[in-house]
C-alpha positions in Angstrom: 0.0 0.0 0.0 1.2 3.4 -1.0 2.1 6.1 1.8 0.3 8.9 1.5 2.9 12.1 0.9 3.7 14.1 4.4 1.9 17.0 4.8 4.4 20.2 4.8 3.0 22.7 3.0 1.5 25.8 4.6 -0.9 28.2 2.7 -1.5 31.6 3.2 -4.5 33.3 1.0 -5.8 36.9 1.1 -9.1 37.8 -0.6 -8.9 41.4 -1.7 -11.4 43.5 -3.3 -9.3 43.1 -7.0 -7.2 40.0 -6.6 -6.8 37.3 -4.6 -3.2 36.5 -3.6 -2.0 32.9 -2.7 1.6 31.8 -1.0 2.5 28.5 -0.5 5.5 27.4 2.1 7.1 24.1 1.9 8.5 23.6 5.2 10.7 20.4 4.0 12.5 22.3 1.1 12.5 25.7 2.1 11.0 27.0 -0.7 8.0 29.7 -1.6 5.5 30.4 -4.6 3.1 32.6 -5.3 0.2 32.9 -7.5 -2.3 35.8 -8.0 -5.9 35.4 -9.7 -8.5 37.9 -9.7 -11.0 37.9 -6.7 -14.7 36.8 -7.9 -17.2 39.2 -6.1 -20.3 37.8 -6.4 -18.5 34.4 -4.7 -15.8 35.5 -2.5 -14.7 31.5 -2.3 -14.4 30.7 -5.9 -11.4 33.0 -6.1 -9.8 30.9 -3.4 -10.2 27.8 -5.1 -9.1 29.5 -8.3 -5.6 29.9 -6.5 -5.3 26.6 -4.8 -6.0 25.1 -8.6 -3.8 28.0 -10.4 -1.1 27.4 -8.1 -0.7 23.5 -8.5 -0.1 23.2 -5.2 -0.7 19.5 -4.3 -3.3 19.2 -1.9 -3.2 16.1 -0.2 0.2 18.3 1.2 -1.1 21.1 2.5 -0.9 21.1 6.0 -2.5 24.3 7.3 -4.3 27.0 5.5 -4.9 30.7 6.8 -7.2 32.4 5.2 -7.8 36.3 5.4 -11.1 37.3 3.3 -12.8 40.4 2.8 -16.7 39.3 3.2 -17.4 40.9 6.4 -14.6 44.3 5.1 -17.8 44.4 2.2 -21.0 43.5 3.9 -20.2 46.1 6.2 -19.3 49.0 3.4 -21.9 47.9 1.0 -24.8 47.2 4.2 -25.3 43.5 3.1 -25.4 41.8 6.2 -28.5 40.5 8.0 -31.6 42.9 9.3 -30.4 42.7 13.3 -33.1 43.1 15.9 -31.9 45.3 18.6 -32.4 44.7 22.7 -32.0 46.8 25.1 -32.6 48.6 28.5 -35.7 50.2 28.1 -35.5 54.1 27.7 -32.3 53.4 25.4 -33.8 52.5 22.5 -32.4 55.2 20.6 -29.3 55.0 21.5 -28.1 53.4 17.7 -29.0 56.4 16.3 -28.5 59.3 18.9 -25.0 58.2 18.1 -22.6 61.2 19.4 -22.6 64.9 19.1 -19.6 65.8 17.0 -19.4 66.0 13.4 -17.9 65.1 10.7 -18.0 68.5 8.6 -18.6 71.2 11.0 -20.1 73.9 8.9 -21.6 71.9 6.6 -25.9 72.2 7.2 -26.9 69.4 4.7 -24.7 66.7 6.4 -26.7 64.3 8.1 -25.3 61.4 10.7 -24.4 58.0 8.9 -27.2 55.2 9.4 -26.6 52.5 11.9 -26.5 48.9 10.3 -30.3 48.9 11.3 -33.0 48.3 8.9 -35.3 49.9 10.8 -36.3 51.9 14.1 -38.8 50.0 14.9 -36.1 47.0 15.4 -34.8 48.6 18.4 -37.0 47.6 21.1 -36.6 48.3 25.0 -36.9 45.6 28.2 -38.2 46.2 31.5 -34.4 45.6 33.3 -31.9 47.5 35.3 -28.2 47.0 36.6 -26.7 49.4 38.3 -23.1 51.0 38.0 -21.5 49.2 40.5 -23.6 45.7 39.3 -26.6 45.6 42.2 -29.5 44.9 40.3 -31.9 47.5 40.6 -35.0 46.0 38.5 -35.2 42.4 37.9 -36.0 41.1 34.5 -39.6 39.6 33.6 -38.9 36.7 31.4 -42.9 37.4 29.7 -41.5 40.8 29.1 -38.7 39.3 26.9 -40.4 37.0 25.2 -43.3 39.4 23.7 -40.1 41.4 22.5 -39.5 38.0 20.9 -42.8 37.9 19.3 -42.6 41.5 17.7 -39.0 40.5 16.6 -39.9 37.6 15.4 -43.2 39.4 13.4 -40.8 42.2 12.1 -38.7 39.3 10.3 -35.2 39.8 11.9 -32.5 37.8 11.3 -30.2 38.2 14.0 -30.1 39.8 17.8 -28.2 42.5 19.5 -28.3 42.2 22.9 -26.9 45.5 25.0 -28.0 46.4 28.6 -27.1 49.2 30.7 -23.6 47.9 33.0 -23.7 44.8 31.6 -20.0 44.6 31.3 -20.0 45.0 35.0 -22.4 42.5 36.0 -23.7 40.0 32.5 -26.3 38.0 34.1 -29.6 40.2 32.8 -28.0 39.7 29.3 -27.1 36.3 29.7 -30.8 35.5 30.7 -32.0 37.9 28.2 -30.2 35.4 25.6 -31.4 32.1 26.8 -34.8 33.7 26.4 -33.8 34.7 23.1 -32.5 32.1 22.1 -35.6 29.5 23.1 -38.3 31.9 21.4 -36.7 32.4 18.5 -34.5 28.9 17.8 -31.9 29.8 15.2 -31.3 33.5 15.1 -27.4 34.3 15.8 -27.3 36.2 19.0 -24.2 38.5 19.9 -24.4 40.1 23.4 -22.4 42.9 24.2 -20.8 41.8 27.4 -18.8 39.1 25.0 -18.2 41.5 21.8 -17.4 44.7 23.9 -17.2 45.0 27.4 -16.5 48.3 27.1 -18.3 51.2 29.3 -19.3 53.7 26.5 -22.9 52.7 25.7 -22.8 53.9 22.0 -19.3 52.3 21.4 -20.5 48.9 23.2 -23.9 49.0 21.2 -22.7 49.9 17.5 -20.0 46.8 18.2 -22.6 44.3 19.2 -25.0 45.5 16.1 -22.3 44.7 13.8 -20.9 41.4 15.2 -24.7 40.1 15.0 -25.2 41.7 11.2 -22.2 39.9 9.9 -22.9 36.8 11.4 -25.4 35.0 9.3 -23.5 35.7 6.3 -20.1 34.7 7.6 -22.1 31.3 8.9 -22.8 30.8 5.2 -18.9 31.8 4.0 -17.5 29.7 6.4 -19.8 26.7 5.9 -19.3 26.6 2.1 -16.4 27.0 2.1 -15.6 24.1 4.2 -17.7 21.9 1.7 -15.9 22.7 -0.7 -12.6 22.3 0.7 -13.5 19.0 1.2 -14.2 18.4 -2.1 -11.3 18.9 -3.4 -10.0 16.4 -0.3 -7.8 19.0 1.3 -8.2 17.4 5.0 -5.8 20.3 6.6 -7.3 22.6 9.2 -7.8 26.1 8.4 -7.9 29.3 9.9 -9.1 33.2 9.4 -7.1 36.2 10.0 -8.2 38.1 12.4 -7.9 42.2 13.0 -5.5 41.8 15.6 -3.1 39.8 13.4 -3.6 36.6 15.0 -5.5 33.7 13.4 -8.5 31.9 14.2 -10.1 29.0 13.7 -13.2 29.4 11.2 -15.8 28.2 13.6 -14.5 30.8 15.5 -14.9 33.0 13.3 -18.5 32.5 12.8 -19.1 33.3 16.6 -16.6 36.5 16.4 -17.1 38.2 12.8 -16.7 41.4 13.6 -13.0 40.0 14.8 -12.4 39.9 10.7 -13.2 43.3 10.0 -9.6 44.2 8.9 -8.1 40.9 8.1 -6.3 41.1 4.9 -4.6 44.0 5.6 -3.1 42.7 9.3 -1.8 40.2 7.3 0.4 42.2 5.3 1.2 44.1 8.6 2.7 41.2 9.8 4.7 40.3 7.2 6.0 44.1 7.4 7.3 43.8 10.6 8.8 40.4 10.1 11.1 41.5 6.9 12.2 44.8 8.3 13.4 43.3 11.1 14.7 40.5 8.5 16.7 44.1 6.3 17.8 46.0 9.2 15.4 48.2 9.1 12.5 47.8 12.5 11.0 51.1 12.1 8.5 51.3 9.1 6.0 53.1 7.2 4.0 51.3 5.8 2.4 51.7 2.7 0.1 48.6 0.8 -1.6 50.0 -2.2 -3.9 47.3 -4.0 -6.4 47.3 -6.6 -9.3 48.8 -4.4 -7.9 50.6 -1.7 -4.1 51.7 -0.3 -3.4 51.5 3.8 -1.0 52.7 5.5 0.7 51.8 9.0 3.4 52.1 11.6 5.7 49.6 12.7 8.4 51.5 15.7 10.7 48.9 16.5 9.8 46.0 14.7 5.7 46.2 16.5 2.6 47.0 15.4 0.4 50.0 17.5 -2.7 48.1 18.1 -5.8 50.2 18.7 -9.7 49.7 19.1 -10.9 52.7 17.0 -12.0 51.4 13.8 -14.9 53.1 12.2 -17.4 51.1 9.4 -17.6 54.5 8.0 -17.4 57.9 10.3 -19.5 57.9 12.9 -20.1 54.1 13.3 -17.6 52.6 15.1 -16.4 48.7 16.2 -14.4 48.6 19.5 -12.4 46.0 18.3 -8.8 45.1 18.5 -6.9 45.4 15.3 -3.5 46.3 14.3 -3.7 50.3 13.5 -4.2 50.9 10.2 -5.8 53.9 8.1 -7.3 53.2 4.5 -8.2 55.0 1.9 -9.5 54.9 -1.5 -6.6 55.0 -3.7 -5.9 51.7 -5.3 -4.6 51.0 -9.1 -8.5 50.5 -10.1 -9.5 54.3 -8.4 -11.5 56.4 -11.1 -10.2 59.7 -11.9 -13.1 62.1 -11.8 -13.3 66.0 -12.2 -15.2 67.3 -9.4 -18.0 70.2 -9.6 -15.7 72.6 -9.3 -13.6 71.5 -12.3 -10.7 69.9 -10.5 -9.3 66.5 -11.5 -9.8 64.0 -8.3 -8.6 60.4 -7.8 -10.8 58.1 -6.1 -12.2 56.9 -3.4 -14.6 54.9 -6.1 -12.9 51.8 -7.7 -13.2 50.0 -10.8 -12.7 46.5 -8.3 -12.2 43.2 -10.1 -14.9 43.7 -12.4 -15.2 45.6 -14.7 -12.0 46.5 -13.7 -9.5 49.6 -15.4 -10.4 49.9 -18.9 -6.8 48.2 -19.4 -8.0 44.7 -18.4 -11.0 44.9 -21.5 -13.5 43.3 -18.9 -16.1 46.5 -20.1 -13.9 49.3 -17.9 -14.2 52.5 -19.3 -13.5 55.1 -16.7 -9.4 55.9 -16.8 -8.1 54.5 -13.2 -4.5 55.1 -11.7 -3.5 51.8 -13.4 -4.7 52.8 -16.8 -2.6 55.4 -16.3 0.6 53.8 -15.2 -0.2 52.2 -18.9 0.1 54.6 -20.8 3.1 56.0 -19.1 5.1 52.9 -19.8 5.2 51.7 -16.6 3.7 48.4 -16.7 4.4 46.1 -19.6 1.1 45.1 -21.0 2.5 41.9 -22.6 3.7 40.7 -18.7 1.3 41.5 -16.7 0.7 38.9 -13.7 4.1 37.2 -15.9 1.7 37.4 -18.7 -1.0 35.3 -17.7 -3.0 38.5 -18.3 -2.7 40.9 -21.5 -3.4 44.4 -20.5 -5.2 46.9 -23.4 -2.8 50.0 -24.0 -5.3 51.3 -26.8 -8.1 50.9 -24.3 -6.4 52.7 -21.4 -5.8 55.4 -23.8 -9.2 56.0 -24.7 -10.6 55.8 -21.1 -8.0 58.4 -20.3 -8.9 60.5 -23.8 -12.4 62.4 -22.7 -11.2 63.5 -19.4 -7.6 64.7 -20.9 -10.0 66.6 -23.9 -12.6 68.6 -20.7 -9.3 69.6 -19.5 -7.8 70.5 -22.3 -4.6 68.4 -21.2 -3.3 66.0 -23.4 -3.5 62.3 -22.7 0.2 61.5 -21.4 -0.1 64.3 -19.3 -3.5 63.7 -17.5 -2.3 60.4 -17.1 0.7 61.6 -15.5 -1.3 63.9 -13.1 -3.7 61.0 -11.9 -0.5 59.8 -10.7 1.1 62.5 -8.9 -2.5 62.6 -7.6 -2.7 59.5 -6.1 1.0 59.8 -4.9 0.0 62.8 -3.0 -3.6 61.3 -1.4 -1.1 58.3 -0.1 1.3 60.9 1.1 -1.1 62.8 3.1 -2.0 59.4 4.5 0.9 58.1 5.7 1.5 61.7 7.2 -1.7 60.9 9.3 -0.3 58.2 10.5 3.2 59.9 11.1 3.5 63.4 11.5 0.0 64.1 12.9 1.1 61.7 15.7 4.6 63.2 16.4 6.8 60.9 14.0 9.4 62.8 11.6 8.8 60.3 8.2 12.5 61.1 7.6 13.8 59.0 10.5 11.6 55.9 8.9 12.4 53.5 6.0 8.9 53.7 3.7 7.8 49.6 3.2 5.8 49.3 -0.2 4.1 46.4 -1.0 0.2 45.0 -2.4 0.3 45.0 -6.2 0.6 48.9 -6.7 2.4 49.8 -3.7 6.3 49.1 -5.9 5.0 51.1 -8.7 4.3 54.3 -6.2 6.6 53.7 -3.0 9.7 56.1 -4.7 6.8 58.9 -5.2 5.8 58.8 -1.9 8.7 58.5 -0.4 10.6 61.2 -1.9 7.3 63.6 -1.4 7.6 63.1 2.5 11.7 63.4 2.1 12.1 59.7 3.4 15.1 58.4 2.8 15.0 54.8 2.1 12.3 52.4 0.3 11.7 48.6 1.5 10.2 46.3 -1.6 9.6 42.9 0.2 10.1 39.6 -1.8 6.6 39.1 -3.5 5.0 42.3 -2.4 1.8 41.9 -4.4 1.0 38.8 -2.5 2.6 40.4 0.7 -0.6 40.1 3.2 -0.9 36.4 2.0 2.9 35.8 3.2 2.1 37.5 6.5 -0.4 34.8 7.2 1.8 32.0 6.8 3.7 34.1 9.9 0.7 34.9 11.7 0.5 33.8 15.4 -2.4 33.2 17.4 -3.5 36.3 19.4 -5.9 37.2 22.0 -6.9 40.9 23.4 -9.3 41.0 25.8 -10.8 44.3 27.5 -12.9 44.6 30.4 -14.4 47.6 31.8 -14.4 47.6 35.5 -13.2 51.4 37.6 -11.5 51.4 40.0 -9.8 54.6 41.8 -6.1 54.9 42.5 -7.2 56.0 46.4 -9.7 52.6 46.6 -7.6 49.9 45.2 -4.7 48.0 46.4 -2.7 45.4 43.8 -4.4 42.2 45.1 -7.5 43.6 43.9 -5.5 44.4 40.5 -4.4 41.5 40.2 -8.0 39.1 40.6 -9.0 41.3 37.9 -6.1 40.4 35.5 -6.8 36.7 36.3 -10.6 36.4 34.9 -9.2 38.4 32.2 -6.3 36.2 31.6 -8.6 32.7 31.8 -11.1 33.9 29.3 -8.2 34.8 26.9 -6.3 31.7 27.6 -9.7 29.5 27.2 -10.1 31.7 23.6 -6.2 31.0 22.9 -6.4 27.4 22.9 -10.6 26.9 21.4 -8.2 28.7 18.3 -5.9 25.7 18.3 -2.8 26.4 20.2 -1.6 24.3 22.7 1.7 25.1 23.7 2.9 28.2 26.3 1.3 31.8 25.1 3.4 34.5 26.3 1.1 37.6 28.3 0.9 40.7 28.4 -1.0 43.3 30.8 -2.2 46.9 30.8 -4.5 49.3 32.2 -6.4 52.6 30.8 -6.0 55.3 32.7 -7.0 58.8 33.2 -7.0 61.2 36.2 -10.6 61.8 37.8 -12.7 63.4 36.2 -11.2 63.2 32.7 -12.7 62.4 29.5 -10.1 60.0 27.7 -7.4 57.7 28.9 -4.1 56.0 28.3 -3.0 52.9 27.9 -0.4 51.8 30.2 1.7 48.7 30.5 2.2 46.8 33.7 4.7 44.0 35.2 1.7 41.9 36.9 5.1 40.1 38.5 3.8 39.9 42.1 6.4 43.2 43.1 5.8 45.4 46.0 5.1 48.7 44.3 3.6 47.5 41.0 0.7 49.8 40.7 2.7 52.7 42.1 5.4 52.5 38.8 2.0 52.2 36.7 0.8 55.2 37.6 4.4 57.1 37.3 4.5 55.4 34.1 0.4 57.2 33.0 2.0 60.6 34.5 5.0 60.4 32.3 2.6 59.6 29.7 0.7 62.3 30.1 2.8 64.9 30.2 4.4 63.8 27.2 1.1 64.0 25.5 -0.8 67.1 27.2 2.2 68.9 28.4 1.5 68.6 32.1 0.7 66.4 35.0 -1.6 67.1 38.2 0.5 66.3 41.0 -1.9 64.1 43.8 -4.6 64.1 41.9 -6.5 60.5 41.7 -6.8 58.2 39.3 -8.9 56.3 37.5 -8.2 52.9 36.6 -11.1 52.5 33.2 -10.4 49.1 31.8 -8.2 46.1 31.8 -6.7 45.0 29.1 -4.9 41.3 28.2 -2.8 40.3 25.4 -1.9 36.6 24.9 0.1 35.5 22.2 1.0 31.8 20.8 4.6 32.0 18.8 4.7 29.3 15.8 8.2 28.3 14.4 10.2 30.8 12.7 10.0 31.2 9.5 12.7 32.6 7.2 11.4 34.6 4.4 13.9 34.7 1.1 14.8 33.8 -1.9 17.3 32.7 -4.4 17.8 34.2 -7.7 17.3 32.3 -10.5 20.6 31.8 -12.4 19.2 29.9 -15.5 19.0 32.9 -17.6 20.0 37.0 -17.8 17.7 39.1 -15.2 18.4 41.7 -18.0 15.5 42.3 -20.2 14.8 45.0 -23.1 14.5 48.4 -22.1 11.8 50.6 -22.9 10.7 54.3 -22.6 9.2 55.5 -19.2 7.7 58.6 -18.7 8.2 60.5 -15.3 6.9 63.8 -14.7 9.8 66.4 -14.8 11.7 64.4 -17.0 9.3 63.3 -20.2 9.9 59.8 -21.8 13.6 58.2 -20.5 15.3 55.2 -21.8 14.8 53.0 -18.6 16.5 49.8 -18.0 14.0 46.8 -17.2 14.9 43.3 -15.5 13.5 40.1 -14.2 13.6 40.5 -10.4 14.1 37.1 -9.3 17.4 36.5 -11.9 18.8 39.5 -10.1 21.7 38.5 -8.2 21.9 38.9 -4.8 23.7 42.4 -3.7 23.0 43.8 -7.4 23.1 47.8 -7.8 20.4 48.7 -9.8 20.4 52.6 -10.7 17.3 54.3 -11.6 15.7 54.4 -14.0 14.8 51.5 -13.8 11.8 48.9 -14.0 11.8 45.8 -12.1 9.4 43.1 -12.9 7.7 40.2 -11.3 4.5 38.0 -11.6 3.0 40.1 -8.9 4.1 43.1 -9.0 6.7 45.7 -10.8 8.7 48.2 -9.4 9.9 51.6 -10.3 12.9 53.3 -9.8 13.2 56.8 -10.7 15.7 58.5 -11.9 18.8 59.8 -9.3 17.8 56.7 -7.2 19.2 53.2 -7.2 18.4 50.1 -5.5 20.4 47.1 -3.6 19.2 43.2 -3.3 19.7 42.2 0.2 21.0 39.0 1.3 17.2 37.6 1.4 16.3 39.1 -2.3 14.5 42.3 -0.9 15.3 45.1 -2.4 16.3 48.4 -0.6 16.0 51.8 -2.6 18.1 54.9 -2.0 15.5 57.8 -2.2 16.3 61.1 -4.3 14.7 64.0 -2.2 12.6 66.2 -3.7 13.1 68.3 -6.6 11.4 71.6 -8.6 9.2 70.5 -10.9 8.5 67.3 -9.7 5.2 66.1 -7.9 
């Protein structure tokens, strides 16, 4: 009898709203692929299949699969998910749509607040029930109460329940009885309570989060569930996981209880694989800049970590207290339409061409000019090689997308195409600066890290804009959050609202609170599938009394005399380096406890050797770069480059994923691992 073949093979594939990226890592040779295929909208899972099939991968090999997908990312931007019936304390029915009193545009009088993802008012319905701050119950529940708010539910066709209570993340049994009755009157109807989602104390916050965990979790059910099938139909047997926000992986039934947990989790992926491979070049502190087909984001990695937050907004005004790596996105991807506005200015983005019909390049029936069109007709991409030729790109088409705006602007069609460009260089620039500047970070003292399947082409722009002096191209950038997965660890953060004041607490206390915090996290950790020994890590939010906003600030939960008293030097320290002053003996407030555990997998080292089987030379051919015009650029085959090659601008470097540019006055070096680090010209006159 035959032995079956030892599974080795690890896959990492990210769904994006354009293409769908696929890396595969035998751990018995050493060796990576890639393969890119375009994502399939309509069925976010046959694009995942496409690139298990494209890539020739042999199944019956694949030990593990992590999988980062975009389904929830959509349902929540296009309001797909399921019609959520809403629970609450009575009186606080409104609370959805009250939302908060700022503003997005101050002055503007015809802006109106963003919807909640609620079909209806009328789905928000109130129950006899009271907990009190400090978690006395104050009015008991009446179970016939609940259930007639079952009936109307159940009469108003929901598919899904929200359960949110006042100071349930204080004291969870109203809402855990609430969700048993739930649960029995209306038998199949995903429930998400907030206690679970957010345990947060801001009731708008704690609500929105809980709404849109429950919306997404129908349709994830669905996802996950066919997808499964059909992994087993092609007999892949190996266990798979999703990507979560945070940049740890989950397992997919998981997933289905948690949605909301995927709300960013291709781009985590490619965050991860950022901080890996700067570490890998030398280089731990990052910008980071991932421009795809759809969308660009941009992060911060200081000293080879991620900032983690829990302010991510669905759209402004609607936000998810969820932990995720900090990332800001915007809509400038090599598919974003160039427009002229109302007042006759040229504009790039935010709306996207996606996958289909795509830029008019791709002839799938595009026929607005997009940022790639443009990079077309500027020589940029070769349109015999694109994805290493398995796709022929349209120049005649790109031109003629790009011909009617050129003509209202009187501009010709090189030109415009050259200024959707600079335009979309500047809208990343101004991103990254968010990220940077806005937040006390000079870009100058950063190395800029470009990667998705744009990000190459663009990274030198952007750079040089912002006066950063070095640029990072990763080995397979387009398929860069799909390596990140095959690196991802599993990763819990757990948050628990529960005050305490610096004058009323002593560090037993402190630490009992740490420890129901650490056991739900562990139990999470290992229900995702790890079973070895997570390392921990501890914090609290503070603030002093009275104040609006707090800080996060680590703590050695060590069992040392004096623990809490260093904590609160270290919030002081904090906040003078934020506000610019401390108040000496004032009290503080200890807001929420906070929990990260984290399960390490086996190294993994990311490189590559250059193929030595032919030239990495390849004809040149004529570039244009604003400031310049048309220049004789040299082109070559990234992966026959020799390690420690000089490569001087300008220059075009090609791969099946990706291509990079290299303008003129800059030149670029293979490191030891095949990345390739670029030497930034600063900004000159005339250039954008």
């Amino acid at each position: 009898m035959e032995s079956l073949p030892e599974p080795s093979i690890s896959l990492g594939i990210d769904t994006g709203g354009t293409f769908t990226d696929l890396v595969a890592f035998d751990a018995q040779s050493g060796q990576l692929a890639t393969f890119k295929t375009p994502s399939v909208a309509a069925k976010p899972g046959q694009a995942l299949f496409n690139a298990i099939q494209g890539s020739e991968v042999d199944v019956a090999r694949i030990a593990e699969l992590v999988h980062g997908t975009t389904v929830c990312t959509n349902a929540l931007i296009e309001r797909t998910g399921a019609r959520v019936g809403f629970l609450t304390t009575r009186g606080h029915e409104d609370i959805p749509y009250i939302q908060r009193i700022n503003r997005k545009t101050l002055y503007d009088l015809q802006w109106r607040k963003p919807k909640p993802l609620l079909q209806s008012r009328g789905d928000c319905l109130g129950i006899d029930e009271r907990m009190g701050s400090a978690g006395q119950e104050i009015l008991p529940i009446d179970p016939d109460d609940v259930a007639a708010q079952c009936a109307i539910l159940r009469a108003r066709g929901v598919e899904a329940v929200a359960i949110c209570l006042l100071f349930s993340y204080v004291e969870p049994a109203h809402e855990q009885l609430v969700a048993e009755i739930v649960a029995r009157e209306l038998p199949g109807i995903p429930i998400s309570i907030s206690h679970e989602v957010a345990p947060i104390w801001r009731e708008y916050e704690r609500a929105s989060t809980t709404i849109a965990d429950t919306y997404l979790k129908p349709l994830m059910s669905t996802y996950v569930d066919s997808l499964t099938e059909s992994l087993a139909e092609i007999e892949m047997r190996a266990p798979w996981t999703i990507m979560k926000s945070n940049g740890g992986a989950m397992k997919a039934a998981a997933a289905v209880a948690n949605p909301i947990q995927t709300a960013q989790s291709g781009p985590a992926g490619g965050m991860i694989a950022a901080a890996a491979l700067g570490k890998q070049a030398g280089e731990p502190n990052l910008l980071t800049l991932d421009m795809g087909g759809t969308s660009a984001d941009v992060g911060l990695i200081i000293d080879g970590a991620q900032k983690h937050t829990t302010e991510y907004e669905i759209e402004w005004g609607v936000p998810a207290a969820i932990p995720l790596i900090d990332i800001k996105s915007i809509g400038a991807g090599g598919g974003s339409i160039a427009w002229i506005d109302a007042g006759g200015f040229l504009r790039v983005g935010p709306q996207s061409a996606r996958a289909l019909p795509g830029p008019a390049c791709y002839g799938r029936g595009g026929t607005l000019p997009t940022v790639t069109d443009a990079n077309v007709v500027m020589g940029r991409i070769d349109p015999g090689n694109f994805l290493g030729g398995r796709m022929t790109l349209d120049r005649d088409a790109a031109e003629a997308a790009i011909a009617p705006l050129a003509a209202q602007l009187d501009m010709s069609v090189l030109d415009l195409a050259a200024a959707i460009t600079a335009i979309a260089d500047e809208n990343m620039a101004g991103a990254v600066k968010m990220i940077s500047i806005e937040r006390g970070h000079d870009p100058r003292r950063f190395t800029l890290f470009g990667f998705g399947g744009a990000g190459p082409l663009h990274a030198c722009a952007v750079a040089r804009a912002l006066g950063i002096p070095k640029v990072l191209i990763p080995i397979f950038p387009g398929n860069a959050s799909a390596l990140g997965m095959l690196i991802a660890e599993r990763r819990v953060d757990k948050v628990w609202t529960q005050a305490f004041r610096s004058t009323q607490v002593d560090e037993t206390q402190v630490a009992q609170q740490f420890q129901i915090i650490l056991d739900a996290a562990l139990a999470e950790l290992r229900a995702e599938g790890f079973t070895g020994d997570p390392s921990v890590e501890y914090s609290i939010n503070m603030r002093y009394l009275g104040q609006n906003y707090e800080q996060e600030v680590p703590i050695a939960l060590d069992g040392a005399i004096g623990m809490l008293e260093t904590a609160y030097r270290t919030f002081e320290d904090h906040h003078a380096a934020l506000y610019g002053y401390t108040i000496e003996n004032e009290v503080i407030e200890l807001v929420s406890f906070r929990v990260t555990v984290r399960g390490s997998r086996p190294p993994i080292r990311l490189s590559v050797e250059p193929d030595r089987s032919a030239p990495a030379q390849r004809p040149g051919r004529e570039v244009f770069f604003r400031g310049h015009g048309f220049v004789s650029a040299t082109v070559w085959d990234r992966y026959k480059l020799p390690l420690g090659s000089r490569i001087d601008g300008p220059a075009v470097i090609e791969e099946p994923g990706s291509t990079t540019l290299i303008e003129p006055d800059m030149w670029a070096e293979v490191l030891d691992d095949g990345q390739l680090l670029i030497w930034v010209a600063p900004e000159t006159e005339g250039q954008a």
